[in-house]
TIGU-18938 format. One line per 4 residues: number of its first residue (from 1); for each residue x, y, z of C-alpha. Coordinates in pm, whole numbers. Layout:
NUM	X Y Z  ...
This chain:
1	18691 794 13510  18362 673 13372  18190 676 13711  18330 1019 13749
5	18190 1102 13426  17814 958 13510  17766 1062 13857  17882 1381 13959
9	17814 1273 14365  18132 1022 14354  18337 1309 14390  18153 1452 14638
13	18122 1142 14867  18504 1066 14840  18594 1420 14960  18324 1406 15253
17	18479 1031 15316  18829 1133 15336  18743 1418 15582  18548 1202 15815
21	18930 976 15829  19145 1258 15899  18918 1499 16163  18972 1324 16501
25	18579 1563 16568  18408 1400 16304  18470 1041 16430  18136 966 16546
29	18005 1066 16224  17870 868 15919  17746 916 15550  17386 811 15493
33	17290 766 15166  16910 764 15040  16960 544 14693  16543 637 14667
37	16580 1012 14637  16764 1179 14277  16818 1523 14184  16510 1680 14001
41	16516 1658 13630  16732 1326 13637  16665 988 13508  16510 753 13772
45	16777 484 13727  17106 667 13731  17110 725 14111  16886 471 14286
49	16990 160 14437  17077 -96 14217  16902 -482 14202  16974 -783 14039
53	16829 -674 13726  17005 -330 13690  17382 -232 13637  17505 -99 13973
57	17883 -60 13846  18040 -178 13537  18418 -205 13463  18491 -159 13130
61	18839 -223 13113  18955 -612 13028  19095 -676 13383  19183 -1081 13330
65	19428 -1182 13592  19682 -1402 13314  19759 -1070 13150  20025 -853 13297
69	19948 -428 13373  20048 -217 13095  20343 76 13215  20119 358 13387
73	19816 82 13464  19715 -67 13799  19754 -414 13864  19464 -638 13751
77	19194 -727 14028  18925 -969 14004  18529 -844 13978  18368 -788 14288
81	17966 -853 14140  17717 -839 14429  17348 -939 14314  17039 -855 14534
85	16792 -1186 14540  16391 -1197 14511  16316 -1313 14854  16545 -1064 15020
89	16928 -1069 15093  17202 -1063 14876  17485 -1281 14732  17893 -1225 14601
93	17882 -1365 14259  18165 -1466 14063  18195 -1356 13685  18130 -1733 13518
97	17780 -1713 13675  17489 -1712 13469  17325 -1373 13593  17654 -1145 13457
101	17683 -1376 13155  17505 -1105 12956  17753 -843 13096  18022 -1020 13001
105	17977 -1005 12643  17840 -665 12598  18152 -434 12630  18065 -56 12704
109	17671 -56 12721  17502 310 12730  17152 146 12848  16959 -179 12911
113	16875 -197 12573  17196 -208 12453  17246 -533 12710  16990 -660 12500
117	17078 -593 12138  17249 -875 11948  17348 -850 11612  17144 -542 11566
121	16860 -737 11691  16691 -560 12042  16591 -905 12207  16298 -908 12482
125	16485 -970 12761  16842 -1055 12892  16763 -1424 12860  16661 -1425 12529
129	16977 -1255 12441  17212 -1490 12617  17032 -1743 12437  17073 -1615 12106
133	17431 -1577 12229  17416 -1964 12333  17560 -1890 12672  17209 -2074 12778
137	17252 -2485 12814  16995 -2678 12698  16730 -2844 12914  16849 -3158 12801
141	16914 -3202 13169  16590 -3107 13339  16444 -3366 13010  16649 -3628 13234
145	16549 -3567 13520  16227 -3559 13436  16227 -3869 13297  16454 -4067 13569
149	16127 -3913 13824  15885 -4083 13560  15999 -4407 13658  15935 -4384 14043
153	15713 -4098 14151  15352 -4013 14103  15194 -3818 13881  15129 -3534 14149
157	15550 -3570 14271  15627 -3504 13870  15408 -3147 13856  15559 -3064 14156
161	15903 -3159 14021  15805 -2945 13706  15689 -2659 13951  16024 -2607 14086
165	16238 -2711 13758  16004 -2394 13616  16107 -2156 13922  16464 -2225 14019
169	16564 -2401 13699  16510 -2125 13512  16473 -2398 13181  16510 -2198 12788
173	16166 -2394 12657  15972 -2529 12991  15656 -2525 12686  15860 -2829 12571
177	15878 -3025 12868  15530 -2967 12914  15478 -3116 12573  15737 -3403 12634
181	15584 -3561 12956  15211 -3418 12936  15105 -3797 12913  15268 -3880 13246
185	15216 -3534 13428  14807 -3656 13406  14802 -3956 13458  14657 -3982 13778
189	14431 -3736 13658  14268 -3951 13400  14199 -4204 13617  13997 -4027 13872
193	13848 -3798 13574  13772 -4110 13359  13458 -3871 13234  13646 -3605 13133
197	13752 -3511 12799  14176 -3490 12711  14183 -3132 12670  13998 -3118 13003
201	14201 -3314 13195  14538 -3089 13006  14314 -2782 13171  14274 -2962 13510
205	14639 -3041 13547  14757 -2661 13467  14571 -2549 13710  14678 -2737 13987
209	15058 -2691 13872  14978 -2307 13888  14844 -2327 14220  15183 -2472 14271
213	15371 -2202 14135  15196 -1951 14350  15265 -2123 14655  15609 -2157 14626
217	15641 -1771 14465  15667 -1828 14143  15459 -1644 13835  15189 -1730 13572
221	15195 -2023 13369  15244 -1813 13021  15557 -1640 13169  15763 -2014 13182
225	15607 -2058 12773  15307 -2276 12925  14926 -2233 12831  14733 -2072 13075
229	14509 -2256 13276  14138 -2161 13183  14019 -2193 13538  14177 -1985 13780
233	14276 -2280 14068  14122 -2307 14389  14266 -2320 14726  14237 -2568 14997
237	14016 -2903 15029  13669 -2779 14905  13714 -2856 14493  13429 -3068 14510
241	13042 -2998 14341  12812 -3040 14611  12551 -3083 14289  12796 -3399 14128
245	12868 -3539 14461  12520 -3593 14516  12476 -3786 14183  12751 -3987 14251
249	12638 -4069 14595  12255 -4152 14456  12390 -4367 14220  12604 -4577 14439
253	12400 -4600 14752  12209 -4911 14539  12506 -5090 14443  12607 -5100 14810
257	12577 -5454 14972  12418 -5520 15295  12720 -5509 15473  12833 -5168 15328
261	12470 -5055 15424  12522 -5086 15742  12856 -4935 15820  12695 -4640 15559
265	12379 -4639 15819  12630 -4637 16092  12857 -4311 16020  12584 -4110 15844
269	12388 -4156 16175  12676 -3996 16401  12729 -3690 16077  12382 -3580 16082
273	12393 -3597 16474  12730 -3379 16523  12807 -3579 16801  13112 -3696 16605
277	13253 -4095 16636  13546 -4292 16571  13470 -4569 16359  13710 -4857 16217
281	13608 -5112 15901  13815 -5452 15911  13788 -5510 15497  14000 -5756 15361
285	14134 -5731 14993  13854 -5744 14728  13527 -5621 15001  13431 -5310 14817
289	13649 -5083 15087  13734 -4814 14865  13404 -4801 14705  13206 -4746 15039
293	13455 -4488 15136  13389 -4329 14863  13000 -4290 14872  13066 -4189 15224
297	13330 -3878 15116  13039 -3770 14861  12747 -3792 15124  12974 -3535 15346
301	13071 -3336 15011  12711 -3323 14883  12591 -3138 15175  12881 -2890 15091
305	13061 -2953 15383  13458 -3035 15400  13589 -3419 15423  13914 -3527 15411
309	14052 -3850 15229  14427 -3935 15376  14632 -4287 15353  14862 -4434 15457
313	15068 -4438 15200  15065 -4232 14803  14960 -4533 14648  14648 -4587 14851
317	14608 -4200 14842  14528 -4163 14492  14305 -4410 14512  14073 -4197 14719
321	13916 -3873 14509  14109 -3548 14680  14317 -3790 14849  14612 -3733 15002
325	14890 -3922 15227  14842 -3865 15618  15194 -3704 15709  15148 -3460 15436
329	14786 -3334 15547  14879 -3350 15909  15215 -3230 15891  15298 -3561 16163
333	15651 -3571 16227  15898 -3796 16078  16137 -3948 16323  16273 -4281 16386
337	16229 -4279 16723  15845 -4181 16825  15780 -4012 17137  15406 -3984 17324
341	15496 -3610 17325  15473 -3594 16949  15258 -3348 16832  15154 -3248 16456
345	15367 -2921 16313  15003 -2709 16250  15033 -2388 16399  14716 -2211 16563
349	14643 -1946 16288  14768 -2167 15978  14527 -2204 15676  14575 -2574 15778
353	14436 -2534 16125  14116 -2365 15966  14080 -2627 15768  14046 -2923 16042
357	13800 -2663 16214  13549 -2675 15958  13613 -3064 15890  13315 -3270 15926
361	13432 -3630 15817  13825 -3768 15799  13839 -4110 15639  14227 -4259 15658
365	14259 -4574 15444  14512 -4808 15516  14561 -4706 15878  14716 -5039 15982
369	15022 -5008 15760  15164 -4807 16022  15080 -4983 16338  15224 -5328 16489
373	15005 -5566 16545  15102 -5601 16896  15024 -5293 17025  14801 -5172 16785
377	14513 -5401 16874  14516 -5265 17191  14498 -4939 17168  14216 -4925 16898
381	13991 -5165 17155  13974 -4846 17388  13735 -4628 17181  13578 -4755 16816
385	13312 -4927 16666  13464 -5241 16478  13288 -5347 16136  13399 -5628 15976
389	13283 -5799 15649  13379 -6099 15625  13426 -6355 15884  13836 -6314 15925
393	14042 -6618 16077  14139 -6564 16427  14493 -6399 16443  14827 -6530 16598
397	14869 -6209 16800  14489 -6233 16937  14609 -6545 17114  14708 -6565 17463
401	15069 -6578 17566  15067 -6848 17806  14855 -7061 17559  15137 -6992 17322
405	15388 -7089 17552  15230 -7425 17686  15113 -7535 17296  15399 -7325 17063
409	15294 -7391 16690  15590 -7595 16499  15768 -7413 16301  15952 -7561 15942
413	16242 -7699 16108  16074 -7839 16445  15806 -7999 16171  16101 -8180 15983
417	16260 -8306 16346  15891 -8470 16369  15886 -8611 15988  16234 -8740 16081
421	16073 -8934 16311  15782 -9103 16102  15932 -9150 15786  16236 -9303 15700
425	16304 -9135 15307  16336 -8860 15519  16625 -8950 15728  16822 -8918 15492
429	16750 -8565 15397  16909 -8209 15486  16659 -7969 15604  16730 -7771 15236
433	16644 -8070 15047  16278 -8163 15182  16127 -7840 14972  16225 -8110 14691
437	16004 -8399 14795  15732 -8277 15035  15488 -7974 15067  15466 -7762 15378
441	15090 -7735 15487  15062 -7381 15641  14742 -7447 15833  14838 -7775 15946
445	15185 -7698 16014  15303 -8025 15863  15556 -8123 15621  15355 -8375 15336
449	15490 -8573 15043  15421 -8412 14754  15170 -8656 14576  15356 -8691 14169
453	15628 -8772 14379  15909 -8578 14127  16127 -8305 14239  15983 -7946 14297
457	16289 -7688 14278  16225 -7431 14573  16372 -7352 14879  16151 -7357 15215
461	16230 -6951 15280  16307 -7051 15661  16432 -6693 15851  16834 -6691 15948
465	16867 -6870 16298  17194 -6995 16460  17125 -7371 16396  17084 -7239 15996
469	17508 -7378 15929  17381 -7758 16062  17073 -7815 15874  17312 -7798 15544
473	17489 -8094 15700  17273 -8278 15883  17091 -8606 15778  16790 -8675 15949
477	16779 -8490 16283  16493 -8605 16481  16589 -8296 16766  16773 -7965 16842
481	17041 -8239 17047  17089 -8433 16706  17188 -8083 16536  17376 -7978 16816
485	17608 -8356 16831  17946 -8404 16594  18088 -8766 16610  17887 -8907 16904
489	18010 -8573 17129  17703 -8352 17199  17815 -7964 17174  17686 -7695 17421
493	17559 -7501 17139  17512 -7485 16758  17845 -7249 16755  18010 -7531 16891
497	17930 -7737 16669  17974 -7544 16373  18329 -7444 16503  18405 -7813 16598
501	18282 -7910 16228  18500 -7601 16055  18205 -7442 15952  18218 -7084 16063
505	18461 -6841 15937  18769 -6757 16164  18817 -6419 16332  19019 -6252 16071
509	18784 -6011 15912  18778 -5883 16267  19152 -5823 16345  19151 -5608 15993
513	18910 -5401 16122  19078 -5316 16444  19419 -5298 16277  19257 -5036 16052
517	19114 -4906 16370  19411 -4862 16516  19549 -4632 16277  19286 -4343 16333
521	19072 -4414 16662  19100 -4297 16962  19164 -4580 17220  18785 -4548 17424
525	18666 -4547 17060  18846 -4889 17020  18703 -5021 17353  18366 -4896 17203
529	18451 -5090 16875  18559 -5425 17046  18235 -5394 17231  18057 -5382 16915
533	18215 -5679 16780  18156 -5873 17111  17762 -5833 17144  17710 -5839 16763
537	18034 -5949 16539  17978 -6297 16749  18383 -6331 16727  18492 -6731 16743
541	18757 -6617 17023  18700 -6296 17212  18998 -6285 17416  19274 -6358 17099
545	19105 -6069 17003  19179 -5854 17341  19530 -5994 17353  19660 -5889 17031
549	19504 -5554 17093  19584 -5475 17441  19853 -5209 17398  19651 -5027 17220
553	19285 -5020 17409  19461 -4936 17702  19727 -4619 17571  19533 -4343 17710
557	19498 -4553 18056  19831 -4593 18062  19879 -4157 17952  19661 -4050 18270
561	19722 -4348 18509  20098 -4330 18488  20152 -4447 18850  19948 -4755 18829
565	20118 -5081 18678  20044 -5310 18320  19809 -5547 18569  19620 -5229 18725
569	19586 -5042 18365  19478 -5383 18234  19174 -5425 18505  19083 -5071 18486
573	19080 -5108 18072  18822 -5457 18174  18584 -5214 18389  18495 -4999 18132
577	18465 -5238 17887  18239 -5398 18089  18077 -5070 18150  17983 -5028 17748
581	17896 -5396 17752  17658 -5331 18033  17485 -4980 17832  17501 -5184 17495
585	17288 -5499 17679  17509 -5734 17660  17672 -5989 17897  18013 -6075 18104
589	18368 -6061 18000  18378 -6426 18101  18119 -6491 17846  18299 -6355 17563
593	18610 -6518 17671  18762 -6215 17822  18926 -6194 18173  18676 -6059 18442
597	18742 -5753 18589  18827 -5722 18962  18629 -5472 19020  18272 -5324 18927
601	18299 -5051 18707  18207 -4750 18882  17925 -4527 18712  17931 -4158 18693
605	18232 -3910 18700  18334 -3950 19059  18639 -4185 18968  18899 -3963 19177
609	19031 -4039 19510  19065 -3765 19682  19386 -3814 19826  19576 -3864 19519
613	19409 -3544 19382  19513 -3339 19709  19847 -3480 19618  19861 -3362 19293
617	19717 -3046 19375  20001 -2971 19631  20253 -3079 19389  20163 -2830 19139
621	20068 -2525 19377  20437 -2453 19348  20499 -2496 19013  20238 -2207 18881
625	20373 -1859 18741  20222 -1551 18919  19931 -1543 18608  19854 -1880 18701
629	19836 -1806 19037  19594 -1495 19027  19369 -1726 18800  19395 -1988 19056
633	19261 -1743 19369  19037 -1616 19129  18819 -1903 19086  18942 -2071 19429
637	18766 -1779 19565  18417 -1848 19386  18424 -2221 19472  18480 -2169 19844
641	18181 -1873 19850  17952 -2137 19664  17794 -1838 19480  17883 -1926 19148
645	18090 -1761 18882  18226 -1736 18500  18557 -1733 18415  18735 -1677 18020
649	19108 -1828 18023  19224 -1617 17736  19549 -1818 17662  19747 -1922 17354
653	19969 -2214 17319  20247 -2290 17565  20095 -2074 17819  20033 -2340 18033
657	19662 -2354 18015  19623 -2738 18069  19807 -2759 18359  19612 -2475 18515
661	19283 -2668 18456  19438 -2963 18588  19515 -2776 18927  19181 -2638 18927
665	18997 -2975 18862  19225 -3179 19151  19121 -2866 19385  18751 -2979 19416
669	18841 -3348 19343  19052 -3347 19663  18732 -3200 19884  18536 -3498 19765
673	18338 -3281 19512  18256 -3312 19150  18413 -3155 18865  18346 -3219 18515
677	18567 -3170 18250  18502 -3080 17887  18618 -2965 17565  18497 -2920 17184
681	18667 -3186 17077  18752 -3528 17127  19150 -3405 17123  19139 -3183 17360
685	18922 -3420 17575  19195 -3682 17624  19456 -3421 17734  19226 -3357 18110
689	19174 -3627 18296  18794 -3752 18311  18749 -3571 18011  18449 -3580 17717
693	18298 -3384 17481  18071 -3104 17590  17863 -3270 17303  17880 -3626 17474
697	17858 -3461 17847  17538 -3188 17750  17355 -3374 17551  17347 -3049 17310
701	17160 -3138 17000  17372 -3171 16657  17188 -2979 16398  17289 -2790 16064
705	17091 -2488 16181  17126 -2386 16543  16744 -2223 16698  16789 -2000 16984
709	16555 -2230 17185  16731 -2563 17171  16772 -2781 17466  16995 -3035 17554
713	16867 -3385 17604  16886 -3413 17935  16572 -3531 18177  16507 -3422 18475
717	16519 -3745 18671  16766 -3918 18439  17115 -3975 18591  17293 -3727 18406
721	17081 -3457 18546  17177 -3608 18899  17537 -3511 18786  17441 -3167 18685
725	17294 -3119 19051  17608 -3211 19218  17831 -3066 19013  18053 -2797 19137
729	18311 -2683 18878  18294 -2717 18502  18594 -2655 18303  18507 -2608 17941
733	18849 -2642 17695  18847 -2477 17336  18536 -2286 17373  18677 -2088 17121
737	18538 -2358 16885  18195 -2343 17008  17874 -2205 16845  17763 -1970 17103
741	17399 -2144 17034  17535 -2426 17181  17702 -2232 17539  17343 -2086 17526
745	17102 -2459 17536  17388 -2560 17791  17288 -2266 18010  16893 -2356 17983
749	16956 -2664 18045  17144 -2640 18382  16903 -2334 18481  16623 -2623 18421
753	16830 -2895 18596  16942 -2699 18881  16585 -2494 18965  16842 -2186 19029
757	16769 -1861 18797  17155 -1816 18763  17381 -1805 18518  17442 -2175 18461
761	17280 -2277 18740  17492 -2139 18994  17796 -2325 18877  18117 -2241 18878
765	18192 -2249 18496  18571 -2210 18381  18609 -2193 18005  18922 -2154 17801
769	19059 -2086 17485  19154 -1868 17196  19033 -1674 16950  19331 -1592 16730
773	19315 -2042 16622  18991 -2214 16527  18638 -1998 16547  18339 -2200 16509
777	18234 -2363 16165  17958 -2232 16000  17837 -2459 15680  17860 -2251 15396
781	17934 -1966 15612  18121 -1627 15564  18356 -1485 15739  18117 -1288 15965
785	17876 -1566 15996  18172 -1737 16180  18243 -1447 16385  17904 -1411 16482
789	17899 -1787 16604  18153 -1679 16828  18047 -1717 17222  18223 -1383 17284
793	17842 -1250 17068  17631 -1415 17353  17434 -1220 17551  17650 -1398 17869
797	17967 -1332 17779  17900 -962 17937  17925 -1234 18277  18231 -1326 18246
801	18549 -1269 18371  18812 -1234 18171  19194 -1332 18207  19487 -1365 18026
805	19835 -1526 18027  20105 -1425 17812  20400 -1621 17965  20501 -1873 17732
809	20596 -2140 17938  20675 -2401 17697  20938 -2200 17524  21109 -2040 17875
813	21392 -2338 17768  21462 -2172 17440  21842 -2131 17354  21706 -1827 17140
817	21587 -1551 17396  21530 -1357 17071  21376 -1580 16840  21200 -1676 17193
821	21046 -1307 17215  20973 -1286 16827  20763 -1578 16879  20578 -1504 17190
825	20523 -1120 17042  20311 -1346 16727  20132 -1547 16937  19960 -1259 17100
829	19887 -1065 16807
């Protein structure tokens, strides 16, 4: 009734609404509104489109789901509140949420104003007047937050943290947090500024926290309750007086040693040339480093021309004036595994790529923090001009290796098996105790009696080796043998020893963890685990291990293999085992104390012989309904052509799906061909034989948010791309469960692979499934964002062909032909 009573259009748009529903000619047609045009004379907010901001529909009425309808009153419904965001989009909010929190105590409003009138009061804004309310918290929470980030970030990381505590935080005083950790927001300031007076540096550090604000979106400083900044900021690199830098540089070019003169001579020489030059000082702690690089920054900024300062690392960064830390001014990707192919995330026509155009001088402090020694060296030698200021020792890693393995240096323990030999106190020492009585001499390598001659608590900090067990109980050993021999009988290695001794811990902790295993791992996932424990765990007795477990590593073998017996389930069970041994790096069966296997373990999918899958194939022919069988010519057809084709299974459960695939897959088996089979999950993997994941089989990148150019990880002259050559059918189970993202990088990728500009490379792809069970997950997805995931939204699912079965096979048994109907009826709903 109210919305009747506002807007005289409702009734007008219901009528024209209901006539559209019941004239079978006006199907096709659809009510447009335009919420930016009103009728003349009318107030500009009681027809346009509502925001975030504005009222769009209001229901007076107490509607709270505990209370029951009065006689004559509808049932009670929850509020539907839809909110329209800053950057675009919108979002379903519920009614506890803090944007209708001043709705939901103002009952009956006649304008904004009254939204914002408490206790007779008109309040500036809705905020202030859920505050007076106190529907606000505190900022007692952004206060600790603010002050856990105190204790581990820098100075720069807390305004930023401030920047976006003052944008999305929305805090009720951010003045007072200002106030609260003003000290600690400029610090860093104060040290590179020491010239500067406090309310100076206070000015300095507003404005770069409001050039922070703008860049993320946010508003002036005096809108979050801060003082303005007096300066406006300035953007990019240049925030440097060409006149100051030139005073600084004049004043330090005669503190500058003779050293420092000449690298100074050095890179000046190549700036004023343009011919550019890559240059690399070799300062050790204490050389003046940071002070030359520092004359040289101002020589570049004096000329007003751009220079960069980047580290390593924030600590060295701020050390540096404008410094900052190398990933974040070259945007260099962060991955744990890096590639030669890595390139820098600066696009073309960024700010950021104008900036390295009109760069004149980069200087990167600490730029061996990053590199190994070992192939670091290297690969500066090709192109730089080494300074180095004081004479440095020669390094281990400059050494060659031969020399290193004809003279190896003596490490603590090899240096005690020589003192052993000289001196007789020592005998009768443990390698823990000799910290106690002598001194290790690092450049002699030598052990040497400490000259007061009374204890010195300390432990030698040796590194964790396999003989680490025996030099607790060893007296005296003069050799690795003497470590390695328990009562006169010399072990094969320290592990035998140790075990022969009692030392090591038995196997126990690693029966748990396959029991617990057991009870929610597949049984290749246990094969994978044992593996693990093999090549790492270092288990006392490997095979106790594989006995006590055998039934269940070898349950799916036994599933898919059922005509083969224990001893031929067992040896196929060793072969793949020693398969993942083989990928993982490690060694034989026999070496672990595992049976060998008889045979190799063959690589790739082509495990089928291709009698037993004509056999099976023949079996089954007979068994398949007429569905089946139209299904069955269907793709037959394709396969024998060689041209290629898609194919959607559209079939629920008990329609005999897996069996059908199964037929299908022993068809090209039995011609010697290869077929892979896949599903989305690891479930319906184990029910096909030879299956995987499509995840495991595509390489298809796993990623919270999908791009429609992924690839799958798959090169073209690794052996899975061999595979993808050869490959003649692909059945694909569940697909129903896919992303459609996913179907897509799978189709690149086999395009790519195959050099064919087909669908999927001109294979013959079977994929089944159904739509009325599991649809794709979206995180923090609707409804529709699921649907959309869906491959039947790809652009090649118009490529398919689609068929169906309906004959419930698995209930064709029923004693209930009408409960059995019922049933079926639901299933294809």
């Amino acid at each position: 009734t109210l919305l009747h009573e506002c807007n005289l259009y409702v009734r007008s748009l219901k009528a024209a609404a209901q006539r559209i529903m019941e004239d079978p000619e006006l199907v096709d047609a659809r009510i447009v509104i335009h919420p930016d045009r009103r009728p003349s004379g009318e107030h500009i907010r009681r027809y346009n489109l509502p925001t975030a901001n504005e009222v769009g529909i209001l229901i007076v009425k107490d509607t709270e789901d505990t209370e029951a309808p009065e006689d004559g009153d509808e049932p009670a419904t929850s509020r539907d509140v839809v909110i329209q965001l800053r950057g675009g989009g919108y979002k379903r909010i519920s009614k506890t949420h803090r944007s209708y929190d001043a709705l939901e105590y103002v009952r009956g409003p006649t304008s904004f104003e009254a939204l914002h009138t408490v206790d007779g009061v008109l309040c500036p804004s809705a905020k202030a007047a859920c505050t007076a309310l106190g529907l606000l918290q505190r900022d007692d929470h952004w206060r600790r937050c603010l002050a856990e980030a105190v204790q581990s970030r820098m100075p720069r990381a807390l305004r930023h943290l401030l920047a976006v505590i003052l944008i999305w935080g929305n805090p009720e005083d951010g003045s007072d947090l200002w106030c609260t950790f003003a000290e600690d927001l400029c610090e860093d300031l104060r040290f590179h500024h020491r010239d500067l007076s406090a309310e100076e540096i206070t000015d300095l550090a507003l404005r770069e926290l409001q050039s922070m604000l703008t860049s993320m979106g946010g508003h002036s400083l005096p809108e979050y309750g801060l003082p303005a900044a007096s300066v406006p900021p300035q953007v990019g690199p240049m925030q440097f007086d060409p006149v100051e830098q030139a005073e600084i540089r004049e004043a330090r070019l005669s503190m500058l040693t003779e050293e420092q003169i000449a690298v100074y001579e050095s890179v000046t020489a190549d700036l004023v040339a343009g011919s550019g030059g890559l240059h690399f000082l070799d300062a050790p702690a204490g050389t003046g480093k940071t002070f030359l690089l520092e004359v040289l920054l101002a020589f570049v900024r004096s000329r007003g021309e751009l220079a960069l300062a980047v580290a390593a690392s924030g600590i060295a960064a701020t050390l540096l004036p404008g410094g900052q830390t190398a990933h974040s001014t070259f945007k260099i990707p962060v991955r744990l595994l890096r590639s030669n192919k890595d390139v820098c995330a600066v696009g073309a026509q960024s700010k950021q790529a104008e900036v390295f155009r009109r760069v004149r001088l980069i200087v990167w402090d600490e730029i061996s923090r990053p590199i190994r020694l070992e192939s670091g060296h290297a690969r500066f030698e090709q192109d730089r001009s080494q300074v180095q200021l004081e004479p440095a020792p020669t390094a281990s890693w400059r050494q060659n290796a031969s020399t290193k393995a004809r003279a190896p240096r003596d490490s603590t323990l090899t240096a005690f098996f020589k003192l052993c030999r000289t001196d007789e106190f020592a005998r009768g020492l443990v390698y823990t105790e000799v910290p106690s009585y002598f001194v290790w001499h690092h450049s002699e390598r030598e052990w040497r009696r400490a000259k007061k001659g009374s204890r010195v608590e300390g432990h030698p900090g040796v590194v964790h080796n396999t003989n680490i067990a025996r030099m607790y109980t060893v007296r005296g050993p003069t050799s690795f043998e003497a470590l390695h021999t328990v009562d006169g009988v010399l072990c094969p290695s320290a592990k035998a020893a140790c075990t022969a001794l009692g030392l090591l811990q038995r196997d126990d902790h690693w029966r748990r963890c396959l029991a617990e295993a057991v009870q929610s791992r597949m049984p290749r996932a246990l094969r994978h685990l044992l593996a693990v424990i093999l090549i790492w765990g270092n288990p006392e007795d490997g095979s106790d291990l594989w006995c006590t477990f055998a039934e269940d590593l070898c349950e799916d073998l036994r599933f898919h293999h059922r005509d083969l017996s224990a001893e031929e389930i067992t040896d196929l069970a060793l072969r793949e085992l020693q398969s993942m041994l083989t990928s993982m790096g490690g060694h034989s069966l026999p070496e672990y104390g595992l049976p060998a296997a008889s045979v190799p373990p063959q690589v790739g999918p082509m495990q089928f012989d291709p009698v037993e899958q004509a056999e099976i194939r023949e079996a089954r022919l007979s068994m398949l309904t007429e569905e089946q069988i139209a299904v069955y010519e269907s793709v037959t057809a394709d396969l024998v052509a060689g041209s290629g084709g898609l194919h959607f299974l559209d079939a629920p459960a008990g329609t005999g799906k897996t069996f059908l695939l199964e037929v299908l897959l022993a068809f090209v088996r039995s011609r010697g061909e290869l077929a892979l089979a896949v599903a989305a999950s690891g479930i319906a993997a184990t029910l096909l034989p030879g299956g995987q994941t499509a995840h495991s089989t595509f390489k298809i990148p796993v990623r919270l948010l999908r791009s429609n150019k992924d690839v799958c990880a798959v090169g073209a002259q690794s052996k899975q791309a061999e595979v993808f050559r050869r490959v003649r059918l692909i059945v694909w189970d569940e697909i129903s469960m896919t992303n459609r993202k996913d179907l897509e990088s799978v189709d690149r990728c086999l395009r790519d692979v195959r050099k064919q500009d087909k669908p999927f490379g001109g294979v013959t792809l079977v994929c089944s499934g159904d739509f009325r069970q599991l649809l794709p997950v979206v995180v923090n997805g609707t409804r529709a964002n699921s649907v959309m995931a869906c491959v039947c939204r790809s652009s090649l699912w118009k490529l398919f062909k689609r068929h169906r079965l309906t004959r419930n096979i698995r209930l064709l048994c029923s004693s209930e032909p009408a409960m059995y109907q019922k049933f079926t009826e639901l299933l294809m709903q």
